[in-house]
MDAnalysis code that builds the backbone (N, CA, C; Angstrom):
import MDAnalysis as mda
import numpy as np

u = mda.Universe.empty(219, n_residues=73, atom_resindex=np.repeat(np.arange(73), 3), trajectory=True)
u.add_TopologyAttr("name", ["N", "CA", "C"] * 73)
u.add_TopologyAttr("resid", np.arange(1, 74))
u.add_TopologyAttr("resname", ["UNK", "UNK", "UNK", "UNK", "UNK", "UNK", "UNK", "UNK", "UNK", "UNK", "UNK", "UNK", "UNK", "UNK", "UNK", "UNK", "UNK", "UNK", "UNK", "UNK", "UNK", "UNK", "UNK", "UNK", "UNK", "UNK", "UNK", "UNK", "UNK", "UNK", "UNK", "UNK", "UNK", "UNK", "UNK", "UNK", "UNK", "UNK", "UNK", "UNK", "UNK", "UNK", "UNK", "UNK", "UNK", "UNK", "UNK", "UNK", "UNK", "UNK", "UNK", "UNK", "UNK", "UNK", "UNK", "UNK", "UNK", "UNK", "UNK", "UNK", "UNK", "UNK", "UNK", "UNK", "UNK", "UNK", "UNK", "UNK", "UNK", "UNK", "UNK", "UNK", "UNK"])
u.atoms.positions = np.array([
    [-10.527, 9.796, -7.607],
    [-9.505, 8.945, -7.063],
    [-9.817, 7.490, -7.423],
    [-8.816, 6.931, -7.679],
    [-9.326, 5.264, -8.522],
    [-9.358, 4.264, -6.732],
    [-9.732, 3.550, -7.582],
    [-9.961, 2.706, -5.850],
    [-9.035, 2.005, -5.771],
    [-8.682, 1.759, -4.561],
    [-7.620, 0.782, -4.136],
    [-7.376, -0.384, -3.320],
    [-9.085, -0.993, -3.977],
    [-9.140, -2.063, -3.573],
    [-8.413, -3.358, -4.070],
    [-8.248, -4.536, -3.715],
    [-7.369, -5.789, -4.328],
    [-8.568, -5.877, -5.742],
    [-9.297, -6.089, -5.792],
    [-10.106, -6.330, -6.833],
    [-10.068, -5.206, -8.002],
    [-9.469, -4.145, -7.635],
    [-9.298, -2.996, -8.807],
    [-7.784, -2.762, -8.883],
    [-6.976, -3.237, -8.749],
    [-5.629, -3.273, -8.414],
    [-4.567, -3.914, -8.705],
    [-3.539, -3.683, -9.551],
    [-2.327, -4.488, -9.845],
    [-1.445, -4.986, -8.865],
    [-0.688, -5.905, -8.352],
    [0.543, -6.443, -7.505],
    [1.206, -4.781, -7.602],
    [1.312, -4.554, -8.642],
    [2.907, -3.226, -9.067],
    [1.668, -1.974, -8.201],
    [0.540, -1.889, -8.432],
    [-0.117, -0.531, -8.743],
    [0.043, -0.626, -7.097],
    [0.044, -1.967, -6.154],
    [-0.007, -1.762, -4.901],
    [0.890, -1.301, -4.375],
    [1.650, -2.222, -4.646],
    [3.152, -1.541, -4.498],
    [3.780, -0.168, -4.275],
    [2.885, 0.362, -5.143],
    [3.179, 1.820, -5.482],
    [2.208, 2.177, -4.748],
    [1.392, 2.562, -4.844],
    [0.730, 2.924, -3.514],
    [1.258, 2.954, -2.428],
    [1.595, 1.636, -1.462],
    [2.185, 1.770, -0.228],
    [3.566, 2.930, -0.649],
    [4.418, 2.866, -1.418],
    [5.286, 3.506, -1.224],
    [5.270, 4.893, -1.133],
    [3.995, 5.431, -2.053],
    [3.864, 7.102, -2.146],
    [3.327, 7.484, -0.602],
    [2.159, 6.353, 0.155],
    [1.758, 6.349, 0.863],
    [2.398, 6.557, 2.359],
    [3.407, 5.771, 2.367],
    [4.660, 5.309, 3.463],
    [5.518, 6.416, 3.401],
    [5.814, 7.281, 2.271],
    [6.786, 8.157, 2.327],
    [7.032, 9.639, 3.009],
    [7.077, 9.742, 3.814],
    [6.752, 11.078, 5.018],
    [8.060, 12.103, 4.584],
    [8.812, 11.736, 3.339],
    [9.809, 12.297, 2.695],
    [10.760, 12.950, 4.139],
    [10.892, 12.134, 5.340],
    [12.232, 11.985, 6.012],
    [12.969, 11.221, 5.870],
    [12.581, 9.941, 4.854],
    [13.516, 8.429, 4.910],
    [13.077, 7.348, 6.287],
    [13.166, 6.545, 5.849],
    [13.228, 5.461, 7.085],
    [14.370, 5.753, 7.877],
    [15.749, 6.130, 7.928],
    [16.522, 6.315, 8.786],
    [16.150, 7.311, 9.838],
    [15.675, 7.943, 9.546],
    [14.791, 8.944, 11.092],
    [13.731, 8.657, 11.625],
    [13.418, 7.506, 11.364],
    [12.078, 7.089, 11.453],
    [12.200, 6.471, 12.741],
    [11.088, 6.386, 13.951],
    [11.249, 5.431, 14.957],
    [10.274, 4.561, 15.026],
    [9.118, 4.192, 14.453],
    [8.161, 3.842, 14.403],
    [8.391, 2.010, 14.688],
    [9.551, 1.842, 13.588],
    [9.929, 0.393, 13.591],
    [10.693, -0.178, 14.752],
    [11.553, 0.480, 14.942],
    [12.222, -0.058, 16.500],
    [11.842, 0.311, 17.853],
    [10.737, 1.124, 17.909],
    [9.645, 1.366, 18.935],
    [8.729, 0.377, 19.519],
    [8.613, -0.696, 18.290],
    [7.372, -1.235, 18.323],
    [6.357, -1.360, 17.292],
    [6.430, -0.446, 16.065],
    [5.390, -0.041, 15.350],
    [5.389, -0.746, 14.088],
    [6.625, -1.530, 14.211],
    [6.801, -2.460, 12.523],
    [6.777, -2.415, 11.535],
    [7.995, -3.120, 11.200],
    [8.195, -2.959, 9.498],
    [7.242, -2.468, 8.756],
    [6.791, -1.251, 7.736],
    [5.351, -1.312, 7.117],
    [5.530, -2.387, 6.133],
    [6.611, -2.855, 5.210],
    [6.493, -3.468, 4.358],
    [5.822, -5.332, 4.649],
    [5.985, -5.447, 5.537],
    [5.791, -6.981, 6.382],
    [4.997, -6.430, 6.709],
    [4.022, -5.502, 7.166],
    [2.811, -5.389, 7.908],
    [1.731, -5.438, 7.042],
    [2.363, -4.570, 5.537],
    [1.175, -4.633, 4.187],
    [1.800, -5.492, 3.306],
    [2.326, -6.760, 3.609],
    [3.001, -7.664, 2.561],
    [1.150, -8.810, 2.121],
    [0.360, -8.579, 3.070],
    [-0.613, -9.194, 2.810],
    [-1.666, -8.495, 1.591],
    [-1.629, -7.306, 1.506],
    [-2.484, -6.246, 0.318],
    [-1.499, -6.002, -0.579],
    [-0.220, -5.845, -0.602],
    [0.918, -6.298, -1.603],
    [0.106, -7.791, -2.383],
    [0.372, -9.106, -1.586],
    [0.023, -9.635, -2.337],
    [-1.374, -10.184, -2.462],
    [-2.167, -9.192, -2.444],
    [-3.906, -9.381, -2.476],
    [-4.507, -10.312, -2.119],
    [-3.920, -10.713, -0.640],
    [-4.618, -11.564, 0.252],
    [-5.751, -10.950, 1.305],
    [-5.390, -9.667, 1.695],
    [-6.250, -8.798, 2.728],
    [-6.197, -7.454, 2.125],
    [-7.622, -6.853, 2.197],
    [-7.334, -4.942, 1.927],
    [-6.918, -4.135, 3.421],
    [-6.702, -3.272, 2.962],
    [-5.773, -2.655, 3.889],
    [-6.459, -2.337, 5.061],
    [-7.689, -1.702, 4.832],
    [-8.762, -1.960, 6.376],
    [-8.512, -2.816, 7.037],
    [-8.332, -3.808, 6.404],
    [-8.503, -5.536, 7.287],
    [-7.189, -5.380, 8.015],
    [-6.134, -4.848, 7.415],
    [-5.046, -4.917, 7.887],
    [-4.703, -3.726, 9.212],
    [-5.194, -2.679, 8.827],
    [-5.291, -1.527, 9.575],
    [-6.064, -1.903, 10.922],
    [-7.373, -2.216, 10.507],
    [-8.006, -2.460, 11.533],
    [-7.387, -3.629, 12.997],
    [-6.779, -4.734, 11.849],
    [-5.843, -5.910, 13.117],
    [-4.733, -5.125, 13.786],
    [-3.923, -4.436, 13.219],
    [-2.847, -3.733, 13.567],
    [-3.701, -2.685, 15.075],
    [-4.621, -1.924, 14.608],
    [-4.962, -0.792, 15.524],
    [-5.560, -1.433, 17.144],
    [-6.483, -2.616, 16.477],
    [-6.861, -3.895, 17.987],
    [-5.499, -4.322, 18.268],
    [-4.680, -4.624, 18.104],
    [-3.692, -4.773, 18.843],
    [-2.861, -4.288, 19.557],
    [-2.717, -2.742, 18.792],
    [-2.095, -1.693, 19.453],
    [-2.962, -1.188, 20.733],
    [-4.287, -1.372, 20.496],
    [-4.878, -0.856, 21.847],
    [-5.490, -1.817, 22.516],
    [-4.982, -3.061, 22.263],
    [-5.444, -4.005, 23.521],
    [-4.416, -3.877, 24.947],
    [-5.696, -4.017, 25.734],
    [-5.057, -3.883, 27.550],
    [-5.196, -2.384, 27.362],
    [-5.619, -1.314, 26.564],
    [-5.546, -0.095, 27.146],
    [-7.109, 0.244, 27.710],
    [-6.656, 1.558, 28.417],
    [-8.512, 1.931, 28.820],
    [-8.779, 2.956, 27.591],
    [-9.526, 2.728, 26.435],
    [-9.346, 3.921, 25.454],
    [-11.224, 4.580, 26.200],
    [-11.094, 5.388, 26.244],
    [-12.720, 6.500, 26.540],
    [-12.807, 7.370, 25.552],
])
């Protein structure tokens, strides 16, 4: 598997990635994730789109936020 870090990685090759990645082959129209709460993915990975943050970095802020104020055990 090639890596998919910003440093081994094209703008396009990211691109593509998120999209094969994002695609749960129901479409975004059945999707609830975004009007739940769970946000745009494209604005959420617009930062590893444009190889400012890798996606950990991004994953990881997203997941502390989602579980701040909870009791996780």
């Amino acid at each position: 598997m090639k890596s998919i870090l910003i440093k081994d990685t094209t703008k396009e090759e990211r691109e593509q990635l998120l999209r094969a990645s994002l695609d749960c082959g129901g479409g975004c129209e059945n999707c609830s994730s975004c009007w739940l709460g769970g946000g745009n993915p494209w604005e959420i990975y617009q930062d590893y789109i444009e190889g400012k943050r890798e996606i950990r970095e991004i994953n990881m802020e997203y997941n502390e936020r989602y579980l701040q104020g909870r009791l996780i055990k």
